[in-house]
Backbone as a printed PyTorch tensor [residue, N CA C, xyz], in Angstrom:
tensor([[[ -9.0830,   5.7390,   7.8340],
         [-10.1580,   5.4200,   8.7340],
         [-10.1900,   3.9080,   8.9980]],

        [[-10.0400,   3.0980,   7.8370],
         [-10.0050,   1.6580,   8.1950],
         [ -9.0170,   1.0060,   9.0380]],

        [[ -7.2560,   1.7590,   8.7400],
         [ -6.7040,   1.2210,   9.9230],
         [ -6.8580,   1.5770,  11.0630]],

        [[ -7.4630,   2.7020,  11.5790],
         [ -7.6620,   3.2460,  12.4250],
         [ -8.8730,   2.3090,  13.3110]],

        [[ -9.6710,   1.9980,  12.6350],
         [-10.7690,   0.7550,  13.3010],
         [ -9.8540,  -0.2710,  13.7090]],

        [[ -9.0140,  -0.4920,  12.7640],
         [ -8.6290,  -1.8710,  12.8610],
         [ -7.6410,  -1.7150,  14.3860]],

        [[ -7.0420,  -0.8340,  14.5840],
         [ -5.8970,  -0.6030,  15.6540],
         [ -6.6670,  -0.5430,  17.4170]],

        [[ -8.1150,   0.2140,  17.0420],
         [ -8.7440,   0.0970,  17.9080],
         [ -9.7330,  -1.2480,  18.3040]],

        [[ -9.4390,  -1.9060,  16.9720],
         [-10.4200,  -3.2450,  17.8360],
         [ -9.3220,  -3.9220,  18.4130]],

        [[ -7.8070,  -3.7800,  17.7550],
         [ -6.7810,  -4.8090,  19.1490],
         [ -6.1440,  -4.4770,  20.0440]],

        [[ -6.9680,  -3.2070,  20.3240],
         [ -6.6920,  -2.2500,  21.8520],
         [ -4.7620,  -1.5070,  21.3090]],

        [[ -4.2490,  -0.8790,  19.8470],
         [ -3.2130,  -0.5790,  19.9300],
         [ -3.4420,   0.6910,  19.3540]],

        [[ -2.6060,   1.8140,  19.9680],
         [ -2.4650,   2.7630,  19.1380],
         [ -2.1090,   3.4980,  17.9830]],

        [[ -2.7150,   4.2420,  17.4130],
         [ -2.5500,   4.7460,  15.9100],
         [ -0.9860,   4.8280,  15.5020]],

        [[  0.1550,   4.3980,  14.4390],
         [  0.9940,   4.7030,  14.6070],
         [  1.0000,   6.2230,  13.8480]],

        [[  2.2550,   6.9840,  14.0830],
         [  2.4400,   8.0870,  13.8960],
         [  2.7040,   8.5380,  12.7410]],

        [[  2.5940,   8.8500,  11.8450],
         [  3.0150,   9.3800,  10.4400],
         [  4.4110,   9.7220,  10.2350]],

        [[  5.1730,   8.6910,   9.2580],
         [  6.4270,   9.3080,   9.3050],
         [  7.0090,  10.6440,   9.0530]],

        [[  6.4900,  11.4920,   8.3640],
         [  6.6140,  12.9480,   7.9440],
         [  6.4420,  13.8690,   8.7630]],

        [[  5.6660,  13.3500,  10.0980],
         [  5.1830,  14.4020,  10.8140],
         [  6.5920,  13.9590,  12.2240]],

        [[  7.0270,  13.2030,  11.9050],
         [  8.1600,  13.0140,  13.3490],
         [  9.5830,  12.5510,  12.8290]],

        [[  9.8930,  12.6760,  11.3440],
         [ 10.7780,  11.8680,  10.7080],
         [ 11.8550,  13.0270,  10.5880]],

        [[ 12.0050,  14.5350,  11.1940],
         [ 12.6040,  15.2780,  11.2590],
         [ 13.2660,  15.0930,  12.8950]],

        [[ 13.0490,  14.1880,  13.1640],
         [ 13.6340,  14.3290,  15.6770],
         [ 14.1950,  13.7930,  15.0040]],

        [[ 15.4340,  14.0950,  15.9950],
         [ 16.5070,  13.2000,  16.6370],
         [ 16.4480,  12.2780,  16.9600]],

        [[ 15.3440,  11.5400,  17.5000],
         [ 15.2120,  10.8580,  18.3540],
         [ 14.0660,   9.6380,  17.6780]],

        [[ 14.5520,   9.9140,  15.8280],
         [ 13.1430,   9.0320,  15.4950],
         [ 13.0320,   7.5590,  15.2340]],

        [[ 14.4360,   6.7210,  15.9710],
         [ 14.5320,   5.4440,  15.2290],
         [ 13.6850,   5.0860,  17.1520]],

        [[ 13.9740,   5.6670,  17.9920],
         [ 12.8200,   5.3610,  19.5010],
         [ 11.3600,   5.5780,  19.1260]],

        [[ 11.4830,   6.8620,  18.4790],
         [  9.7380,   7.5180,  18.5790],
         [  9.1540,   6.2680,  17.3870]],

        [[  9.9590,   5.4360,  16.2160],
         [  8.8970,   4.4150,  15.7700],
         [  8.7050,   3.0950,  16.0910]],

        [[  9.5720,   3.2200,  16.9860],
         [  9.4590,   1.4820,  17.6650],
         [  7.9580,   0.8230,  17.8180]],

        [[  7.2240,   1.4270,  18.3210],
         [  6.1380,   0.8250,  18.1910],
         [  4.9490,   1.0280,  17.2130]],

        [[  5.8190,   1.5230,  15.7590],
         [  5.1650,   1.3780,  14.7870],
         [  4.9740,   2.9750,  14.2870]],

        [[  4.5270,   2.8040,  12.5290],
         [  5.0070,   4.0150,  11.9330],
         [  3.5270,   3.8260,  10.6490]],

        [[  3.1360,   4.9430,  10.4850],
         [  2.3350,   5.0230,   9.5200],
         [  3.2530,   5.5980,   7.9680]],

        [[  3.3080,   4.7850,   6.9840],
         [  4.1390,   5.5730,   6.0550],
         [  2.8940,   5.9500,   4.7280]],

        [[  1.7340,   5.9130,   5.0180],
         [  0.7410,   5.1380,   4.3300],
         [  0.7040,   7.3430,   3.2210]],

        [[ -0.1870,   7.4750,   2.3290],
         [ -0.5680,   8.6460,   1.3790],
         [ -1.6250,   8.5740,   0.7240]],

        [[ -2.6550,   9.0610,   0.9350],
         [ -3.8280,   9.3430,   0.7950],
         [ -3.5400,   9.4490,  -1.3430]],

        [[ -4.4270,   8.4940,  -2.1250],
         [ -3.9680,   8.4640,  -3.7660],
         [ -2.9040,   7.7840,  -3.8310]],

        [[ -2.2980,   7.3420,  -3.1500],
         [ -1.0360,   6.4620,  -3.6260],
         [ -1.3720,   5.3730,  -4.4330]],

        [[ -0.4300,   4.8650,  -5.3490],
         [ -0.8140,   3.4910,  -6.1710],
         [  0.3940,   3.0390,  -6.2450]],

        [[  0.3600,   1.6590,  -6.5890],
         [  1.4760,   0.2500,  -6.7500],
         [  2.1230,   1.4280,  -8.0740]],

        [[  1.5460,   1.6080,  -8.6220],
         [  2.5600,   2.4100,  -9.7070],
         [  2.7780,   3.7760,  -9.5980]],

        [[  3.9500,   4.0480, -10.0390],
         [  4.9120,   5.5700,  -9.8310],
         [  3.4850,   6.2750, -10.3940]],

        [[  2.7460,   6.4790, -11.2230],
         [  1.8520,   6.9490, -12.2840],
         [  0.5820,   7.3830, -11.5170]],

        [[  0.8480,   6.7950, -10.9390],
         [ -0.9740,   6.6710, -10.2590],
         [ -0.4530,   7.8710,  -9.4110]],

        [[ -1.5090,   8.9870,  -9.7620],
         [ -1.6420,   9.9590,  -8.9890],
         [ -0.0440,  11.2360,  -8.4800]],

        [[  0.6520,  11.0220,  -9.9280],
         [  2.1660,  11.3030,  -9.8140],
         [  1.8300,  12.8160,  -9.1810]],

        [[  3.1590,  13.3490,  -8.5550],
         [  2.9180,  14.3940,  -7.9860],
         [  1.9210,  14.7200,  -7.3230]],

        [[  0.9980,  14.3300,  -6.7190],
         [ -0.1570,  14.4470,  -5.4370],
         [ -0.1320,  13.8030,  -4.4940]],

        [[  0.5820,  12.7090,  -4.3340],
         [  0.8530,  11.8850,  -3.3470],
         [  1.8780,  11.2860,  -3.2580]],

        [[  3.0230,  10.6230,  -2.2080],
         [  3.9950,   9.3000,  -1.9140],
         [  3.1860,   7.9130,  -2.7200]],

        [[  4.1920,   7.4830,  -4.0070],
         [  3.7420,   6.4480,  -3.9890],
         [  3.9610,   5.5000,  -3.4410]],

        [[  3.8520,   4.1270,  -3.1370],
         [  4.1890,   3.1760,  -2.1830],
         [  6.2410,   2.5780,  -3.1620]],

        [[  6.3660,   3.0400,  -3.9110],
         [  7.8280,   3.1660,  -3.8520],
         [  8.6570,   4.5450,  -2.9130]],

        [[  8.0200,   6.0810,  -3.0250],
         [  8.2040,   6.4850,  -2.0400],
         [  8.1360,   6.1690,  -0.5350]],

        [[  7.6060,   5.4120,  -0.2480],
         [  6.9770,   4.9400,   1.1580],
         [  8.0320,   4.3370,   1.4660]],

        [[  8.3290,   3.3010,   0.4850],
         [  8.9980,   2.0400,   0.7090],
         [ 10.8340,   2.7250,   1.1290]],

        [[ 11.0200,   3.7470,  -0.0460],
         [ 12.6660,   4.4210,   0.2330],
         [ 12.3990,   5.2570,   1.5750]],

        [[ 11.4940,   5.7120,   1.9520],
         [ 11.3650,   6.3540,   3.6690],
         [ 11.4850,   5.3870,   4.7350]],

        [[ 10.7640,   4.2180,   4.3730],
         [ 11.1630,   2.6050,   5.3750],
         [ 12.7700,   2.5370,   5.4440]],

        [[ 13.1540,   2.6340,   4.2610],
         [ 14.5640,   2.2330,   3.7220],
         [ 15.4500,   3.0500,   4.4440]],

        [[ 14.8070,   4.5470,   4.5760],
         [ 15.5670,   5.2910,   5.4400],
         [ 15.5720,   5.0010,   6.7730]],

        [[ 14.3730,   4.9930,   7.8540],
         [ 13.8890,   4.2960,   8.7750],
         [ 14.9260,   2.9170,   9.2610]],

        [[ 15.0710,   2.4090,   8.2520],
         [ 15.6380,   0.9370,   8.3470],
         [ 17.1200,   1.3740,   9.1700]],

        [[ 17.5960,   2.0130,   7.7580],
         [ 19.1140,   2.1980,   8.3930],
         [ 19.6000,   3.1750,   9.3050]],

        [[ 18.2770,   4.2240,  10.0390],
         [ 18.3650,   4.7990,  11.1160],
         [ 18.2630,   3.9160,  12.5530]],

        [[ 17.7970,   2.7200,  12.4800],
         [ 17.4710,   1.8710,  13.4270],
         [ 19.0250,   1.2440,  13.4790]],

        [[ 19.0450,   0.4240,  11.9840],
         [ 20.4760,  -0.0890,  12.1780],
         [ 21.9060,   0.5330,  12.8310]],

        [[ 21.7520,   1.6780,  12.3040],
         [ 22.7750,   2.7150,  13.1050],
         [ 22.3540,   2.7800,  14.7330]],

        [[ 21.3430,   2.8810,  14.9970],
         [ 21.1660,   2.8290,  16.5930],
         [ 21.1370,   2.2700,  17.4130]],

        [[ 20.6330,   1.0570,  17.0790],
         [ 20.4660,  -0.2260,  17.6840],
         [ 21.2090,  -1.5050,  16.9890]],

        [[ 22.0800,  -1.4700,  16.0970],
         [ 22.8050,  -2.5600,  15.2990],
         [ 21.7990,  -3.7310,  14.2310]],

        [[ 22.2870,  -4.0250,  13.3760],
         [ 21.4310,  -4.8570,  12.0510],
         [ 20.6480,  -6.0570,  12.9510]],

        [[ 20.8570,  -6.8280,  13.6310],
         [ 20.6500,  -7.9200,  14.8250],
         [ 19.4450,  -7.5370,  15.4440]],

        [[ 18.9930,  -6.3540,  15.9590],
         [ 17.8970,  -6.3960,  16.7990],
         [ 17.0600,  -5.4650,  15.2090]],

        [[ 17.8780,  -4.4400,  14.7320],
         [ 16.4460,  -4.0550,  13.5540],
         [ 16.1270,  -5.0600,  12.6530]],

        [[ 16.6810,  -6.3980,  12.3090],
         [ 15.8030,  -7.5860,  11.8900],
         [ 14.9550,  -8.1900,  12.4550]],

        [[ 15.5380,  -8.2890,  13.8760],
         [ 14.8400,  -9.1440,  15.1610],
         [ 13.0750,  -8.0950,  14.8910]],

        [[ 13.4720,  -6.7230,  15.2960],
         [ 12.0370,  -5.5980,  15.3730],
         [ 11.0490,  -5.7330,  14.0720]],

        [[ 11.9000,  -5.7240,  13.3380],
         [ 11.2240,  -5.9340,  11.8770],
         [ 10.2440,  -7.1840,  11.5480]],

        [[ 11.3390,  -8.3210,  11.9100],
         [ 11.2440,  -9.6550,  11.4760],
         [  9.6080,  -9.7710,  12.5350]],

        [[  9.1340,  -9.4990,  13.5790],
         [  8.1510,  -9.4840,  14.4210],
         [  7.2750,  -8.2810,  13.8310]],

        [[  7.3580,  -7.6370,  13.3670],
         [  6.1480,  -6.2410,  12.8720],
         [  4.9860,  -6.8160,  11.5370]],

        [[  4.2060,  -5.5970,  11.9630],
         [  3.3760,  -6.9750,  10.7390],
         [  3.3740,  -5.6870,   9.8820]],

        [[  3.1840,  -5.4640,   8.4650],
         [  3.2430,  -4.5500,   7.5940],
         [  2.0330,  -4.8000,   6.7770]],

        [[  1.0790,  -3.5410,   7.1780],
         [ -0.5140,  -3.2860,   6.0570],
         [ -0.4380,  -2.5700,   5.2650]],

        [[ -0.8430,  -3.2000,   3.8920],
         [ -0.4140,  -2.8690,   3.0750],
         [ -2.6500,  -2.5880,   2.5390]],

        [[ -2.7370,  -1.1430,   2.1110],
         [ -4.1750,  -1.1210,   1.3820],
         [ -3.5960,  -0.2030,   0.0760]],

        [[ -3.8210,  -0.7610,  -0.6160],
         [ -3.2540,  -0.5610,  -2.1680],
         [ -3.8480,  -0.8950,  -3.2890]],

        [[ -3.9220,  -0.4600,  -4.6160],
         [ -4.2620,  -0.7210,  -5.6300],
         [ -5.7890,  -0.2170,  -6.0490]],

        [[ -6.3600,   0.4430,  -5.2540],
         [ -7.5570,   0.6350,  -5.4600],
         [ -7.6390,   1.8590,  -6.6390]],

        [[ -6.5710,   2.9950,  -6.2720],
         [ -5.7660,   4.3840,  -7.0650],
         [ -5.8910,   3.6690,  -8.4510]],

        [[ -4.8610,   2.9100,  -8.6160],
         [ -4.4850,   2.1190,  -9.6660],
         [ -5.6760,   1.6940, -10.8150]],

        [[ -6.5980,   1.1180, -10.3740],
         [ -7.9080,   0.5150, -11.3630],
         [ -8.4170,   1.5000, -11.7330]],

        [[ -8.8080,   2.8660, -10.9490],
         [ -9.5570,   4.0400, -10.7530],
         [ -8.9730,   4.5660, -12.0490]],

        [[ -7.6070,   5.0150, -11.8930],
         [ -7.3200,   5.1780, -13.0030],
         [ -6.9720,   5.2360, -14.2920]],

        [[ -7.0400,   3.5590, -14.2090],
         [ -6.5890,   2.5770, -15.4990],
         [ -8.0210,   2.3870, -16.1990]],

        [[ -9.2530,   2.6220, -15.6180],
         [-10.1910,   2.3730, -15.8810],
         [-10.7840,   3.7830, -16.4590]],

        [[-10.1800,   4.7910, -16.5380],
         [-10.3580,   6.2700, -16.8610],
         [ -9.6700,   6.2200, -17.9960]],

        [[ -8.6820,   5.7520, -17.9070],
         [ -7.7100,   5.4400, -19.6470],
         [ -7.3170,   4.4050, -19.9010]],

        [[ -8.2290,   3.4970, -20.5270],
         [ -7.7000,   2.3420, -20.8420],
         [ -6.4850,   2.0680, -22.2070]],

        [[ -5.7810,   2.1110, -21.9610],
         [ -4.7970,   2.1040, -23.1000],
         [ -4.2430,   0.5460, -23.6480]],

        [[ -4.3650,   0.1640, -22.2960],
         [ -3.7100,  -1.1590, -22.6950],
         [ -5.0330,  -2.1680, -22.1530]],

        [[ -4.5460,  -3.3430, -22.1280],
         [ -5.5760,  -4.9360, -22.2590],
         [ -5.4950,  -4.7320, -20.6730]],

        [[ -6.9320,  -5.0930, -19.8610],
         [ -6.9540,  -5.5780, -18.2390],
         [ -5.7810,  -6.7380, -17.8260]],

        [[ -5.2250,  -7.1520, -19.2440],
         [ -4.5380,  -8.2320, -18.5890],
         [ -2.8260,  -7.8360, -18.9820]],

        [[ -2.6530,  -6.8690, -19.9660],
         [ -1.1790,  -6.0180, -19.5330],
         [ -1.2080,  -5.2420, -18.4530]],

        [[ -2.5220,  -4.2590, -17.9490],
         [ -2.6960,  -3.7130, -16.3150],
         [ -1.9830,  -4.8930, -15.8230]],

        [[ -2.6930,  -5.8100, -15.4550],
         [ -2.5610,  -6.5140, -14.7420],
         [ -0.8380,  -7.0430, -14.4970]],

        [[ -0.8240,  -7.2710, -15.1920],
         [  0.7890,  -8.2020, -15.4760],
         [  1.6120,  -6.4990, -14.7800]],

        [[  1.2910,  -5.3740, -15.3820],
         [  2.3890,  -4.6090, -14.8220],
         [  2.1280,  -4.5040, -13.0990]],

        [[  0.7460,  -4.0990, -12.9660],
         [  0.7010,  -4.2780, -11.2110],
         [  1.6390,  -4.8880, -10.5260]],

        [[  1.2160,  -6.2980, -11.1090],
         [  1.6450,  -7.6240, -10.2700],
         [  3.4700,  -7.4980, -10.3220]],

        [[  4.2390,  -7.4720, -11.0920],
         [  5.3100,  -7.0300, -11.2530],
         [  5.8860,  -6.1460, -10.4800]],

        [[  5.0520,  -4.9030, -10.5520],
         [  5.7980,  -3.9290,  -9.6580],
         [  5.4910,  -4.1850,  -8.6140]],

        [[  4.1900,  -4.7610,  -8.2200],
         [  4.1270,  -4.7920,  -6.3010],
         [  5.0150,  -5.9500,  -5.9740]],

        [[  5.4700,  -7.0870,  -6.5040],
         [  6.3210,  -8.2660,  -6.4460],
         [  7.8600,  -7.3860,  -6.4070]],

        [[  8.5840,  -6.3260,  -7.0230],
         [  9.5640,  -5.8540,  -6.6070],
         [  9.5530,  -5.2180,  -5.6080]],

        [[  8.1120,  -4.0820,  -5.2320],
         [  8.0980,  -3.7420,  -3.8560],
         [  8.2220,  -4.8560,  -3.0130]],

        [[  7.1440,  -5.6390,  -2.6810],
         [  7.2720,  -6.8830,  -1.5000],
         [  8.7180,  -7.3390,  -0.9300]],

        [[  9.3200,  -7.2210,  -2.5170],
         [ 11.2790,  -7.7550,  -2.5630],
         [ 11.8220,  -7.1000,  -1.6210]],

        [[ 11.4380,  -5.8560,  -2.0180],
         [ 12.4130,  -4.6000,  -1.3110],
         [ 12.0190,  -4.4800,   0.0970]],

        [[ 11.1110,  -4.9360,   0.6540],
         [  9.8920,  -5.0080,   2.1250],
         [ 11.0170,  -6.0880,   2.6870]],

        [[ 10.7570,  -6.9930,   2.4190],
         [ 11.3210,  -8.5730,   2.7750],
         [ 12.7970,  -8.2670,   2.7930]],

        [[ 13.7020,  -7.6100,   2.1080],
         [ 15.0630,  -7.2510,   1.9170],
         [ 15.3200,  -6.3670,   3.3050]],

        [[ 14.5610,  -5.7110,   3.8000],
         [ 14.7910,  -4.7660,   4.9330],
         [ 13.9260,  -5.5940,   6.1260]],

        [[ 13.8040,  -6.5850,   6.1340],
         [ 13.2390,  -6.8830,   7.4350],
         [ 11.6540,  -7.4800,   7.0860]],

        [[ 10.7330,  -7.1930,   6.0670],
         [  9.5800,  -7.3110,   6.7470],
         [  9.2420,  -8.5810,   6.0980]],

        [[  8.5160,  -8.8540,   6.9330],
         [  8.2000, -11.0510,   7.2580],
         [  6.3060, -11.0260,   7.7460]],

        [[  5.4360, -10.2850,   7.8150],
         [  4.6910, -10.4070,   7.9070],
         [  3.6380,  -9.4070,   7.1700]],

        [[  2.5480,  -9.7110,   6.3670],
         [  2.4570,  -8.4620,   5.7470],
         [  0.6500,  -9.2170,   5.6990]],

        [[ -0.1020,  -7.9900,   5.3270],
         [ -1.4310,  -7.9390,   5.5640],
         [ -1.8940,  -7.3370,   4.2250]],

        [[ -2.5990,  -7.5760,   3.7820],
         [ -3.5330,  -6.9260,   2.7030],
         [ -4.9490,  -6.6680,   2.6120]],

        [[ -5.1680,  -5.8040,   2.1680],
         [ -6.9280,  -5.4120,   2.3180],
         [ -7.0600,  -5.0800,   1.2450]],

        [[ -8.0720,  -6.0040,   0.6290],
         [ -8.8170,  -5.9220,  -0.4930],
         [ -9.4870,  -4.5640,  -0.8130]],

        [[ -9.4680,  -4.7700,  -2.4920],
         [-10.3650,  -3.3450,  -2.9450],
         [-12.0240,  -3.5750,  -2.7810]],

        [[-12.2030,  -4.3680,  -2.6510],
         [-13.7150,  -4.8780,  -3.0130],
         [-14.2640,  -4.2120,  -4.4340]],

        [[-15.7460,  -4.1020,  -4.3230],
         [-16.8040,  -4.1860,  -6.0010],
         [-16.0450,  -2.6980,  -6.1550]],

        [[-14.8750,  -2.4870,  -6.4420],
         [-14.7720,  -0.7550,  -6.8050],
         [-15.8300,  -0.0980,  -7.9270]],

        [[-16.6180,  -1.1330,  -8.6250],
         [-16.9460,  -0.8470,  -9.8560],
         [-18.7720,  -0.2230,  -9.2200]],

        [[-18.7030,  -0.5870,  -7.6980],
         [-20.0380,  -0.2000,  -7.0470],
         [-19.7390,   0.9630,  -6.2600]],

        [[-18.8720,   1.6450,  -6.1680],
         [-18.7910,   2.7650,  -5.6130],
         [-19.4610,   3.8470,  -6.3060]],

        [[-20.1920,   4.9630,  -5.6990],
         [-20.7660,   6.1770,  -6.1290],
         [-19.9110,   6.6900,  -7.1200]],

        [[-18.5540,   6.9470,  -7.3350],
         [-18.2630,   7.6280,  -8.2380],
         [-18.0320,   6.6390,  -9.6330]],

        [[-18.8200,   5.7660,  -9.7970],
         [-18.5740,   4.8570, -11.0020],
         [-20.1740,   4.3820, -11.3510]],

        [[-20.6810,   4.1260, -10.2980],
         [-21.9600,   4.4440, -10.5930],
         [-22.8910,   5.0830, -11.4520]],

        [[-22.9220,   6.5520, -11.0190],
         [-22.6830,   7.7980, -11.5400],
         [-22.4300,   7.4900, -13.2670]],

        [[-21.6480,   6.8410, -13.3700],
         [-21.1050,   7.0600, -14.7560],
         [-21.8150,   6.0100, -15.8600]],

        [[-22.7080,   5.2940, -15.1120],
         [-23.8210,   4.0890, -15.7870],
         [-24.9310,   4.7430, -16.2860]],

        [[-25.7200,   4.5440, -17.0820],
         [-26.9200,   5.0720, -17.7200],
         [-28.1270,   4.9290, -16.4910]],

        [[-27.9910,   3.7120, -15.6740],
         [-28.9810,   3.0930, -14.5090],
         [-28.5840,   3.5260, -13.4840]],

        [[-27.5190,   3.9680, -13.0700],
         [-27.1330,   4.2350, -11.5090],
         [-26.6930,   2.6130, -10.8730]],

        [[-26.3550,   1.8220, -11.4050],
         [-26.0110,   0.3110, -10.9990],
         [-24.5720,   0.1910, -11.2540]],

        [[-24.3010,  -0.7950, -10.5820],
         [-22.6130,  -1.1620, -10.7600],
         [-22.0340,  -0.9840, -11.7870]],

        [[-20.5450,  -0.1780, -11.8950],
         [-20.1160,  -0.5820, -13.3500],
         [-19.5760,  -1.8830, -13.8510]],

        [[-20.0160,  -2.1960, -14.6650],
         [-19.5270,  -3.7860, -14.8450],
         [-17.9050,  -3.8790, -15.3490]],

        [[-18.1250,  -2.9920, -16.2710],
         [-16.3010,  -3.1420, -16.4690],
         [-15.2230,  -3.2080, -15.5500]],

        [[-16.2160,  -2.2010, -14.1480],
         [-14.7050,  -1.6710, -13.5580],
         [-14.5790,  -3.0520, -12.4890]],

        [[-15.9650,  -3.5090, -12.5420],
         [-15.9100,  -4.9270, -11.5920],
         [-15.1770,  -5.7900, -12.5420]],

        [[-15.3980,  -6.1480, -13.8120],
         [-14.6330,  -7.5500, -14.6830],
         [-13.3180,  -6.8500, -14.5330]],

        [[-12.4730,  -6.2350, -14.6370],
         [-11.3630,  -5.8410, -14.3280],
         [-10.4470,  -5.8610, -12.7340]],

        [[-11.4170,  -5.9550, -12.3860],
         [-11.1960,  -5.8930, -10.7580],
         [-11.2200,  -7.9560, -10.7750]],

        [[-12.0710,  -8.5140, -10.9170],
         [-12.4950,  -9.6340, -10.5900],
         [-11.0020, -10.5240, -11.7850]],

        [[-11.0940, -10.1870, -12.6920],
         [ -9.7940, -10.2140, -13.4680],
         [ -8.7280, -10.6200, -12.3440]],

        [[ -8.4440,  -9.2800, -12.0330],
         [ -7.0660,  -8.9200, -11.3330],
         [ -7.0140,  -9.8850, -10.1750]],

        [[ -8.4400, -10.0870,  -9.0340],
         [ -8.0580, -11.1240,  -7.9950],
         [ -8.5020, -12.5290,  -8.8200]],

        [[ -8.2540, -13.5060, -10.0810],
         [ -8.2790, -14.6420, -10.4370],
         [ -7.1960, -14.7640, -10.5360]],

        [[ -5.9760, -13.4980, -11.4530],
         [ -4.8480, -13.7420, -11.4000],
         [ -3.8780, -13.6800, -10.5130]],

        [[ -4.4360, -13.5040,  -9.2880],
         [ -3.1960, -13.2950,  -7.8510],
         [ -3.4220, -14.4050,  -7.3040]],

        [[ -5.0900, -15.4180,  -7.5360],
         [ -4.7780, -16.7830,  -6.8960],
         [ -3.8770, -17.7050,  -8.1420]],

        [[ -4.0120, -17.4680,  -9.4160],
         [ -2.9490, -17.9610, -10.4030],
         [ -1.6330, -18.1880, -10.0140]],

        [[ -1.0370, -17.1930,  -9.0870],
         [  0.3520, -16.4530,  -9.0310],
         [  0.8060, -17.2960,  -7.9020]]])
């Protein structure tokens, strides 16, 4: 729903879901002007939500496929040129806290360190195939959402799931 606002406030259309057109012939044309690879539960980690959704390493090997369907069609020269100009939104990590915060096993600040790690090899693998512009959208107070709420004696924010959250964006301006 949020990119979907967002596409309509700069007058562009929704892109298409790769799964639903990634079977044509004809699919390195049909994404030229952009491709939704996005999965409803996905997280920066394989874990988050395994088997219910594409995680954004799945996403990323369907780009990968994408990539070298373009290259084959149009030559490496213009799918950098297409790439190198696309901007890539990335809304992520929210899966991730949700459920790290359901089992805490390890310290907010080993979470942390593994996040940051694995989304830093994704980004690699983004940037390795072309992409040069990239967007991020914050999780905001996750720890104020209804279903965490709920789980307070008061019905008020959870504080943990916010110090964990607030954690995580001190250490990405660190980085």
């Amino acid at each position: 729903m949020l990119l979907k606002c967002l596409y309509e406030k700069v007058g562009l259309p929704s892109p298409p879901p790769y799964l639903a057109i990634s079977s044509s012939s004809n699919k390195p044309e049909a994404f030229l002007n952009g491709v939704n690879f996005a999965s409803g539960g996905a997280g920066i980690l394989d874990s988050t939500h395994k088997g219910e959704c594409l995680s954004l390493n799945k996403q990323i090997d369907y780009f990968s496929i994408l990539y070298a369907s373009i290259v084959e069609k149009n030559g490496a020269v213009s799918a950098i040129s297409l790439l190198s100009n696309s901007i890539f939104i990335l809304i992520i990590g929210s899966n991730d806290i949700f459920l790290y915060l359901g089992n805490m096993k390890i310290t907010p600040q080993q979470f942390l360190a593994s996040l940051i790690s694995t989304l830093q090899l994704q980004l690699q693998k983004m940037y390795n195939l072309g992409g040069r512009k990239f967007v991020f959208v914050g999780t905001g107070p996750l720890g104020c959402c209804p279903a965490l709420r709920v789980q307070t004696k008061t019905g008020d924010c959870n504080a943990m799931a916010n110090y964990v959250l607030i954690s995580i964006m001190m250490q990405q301006f660190l980085f």
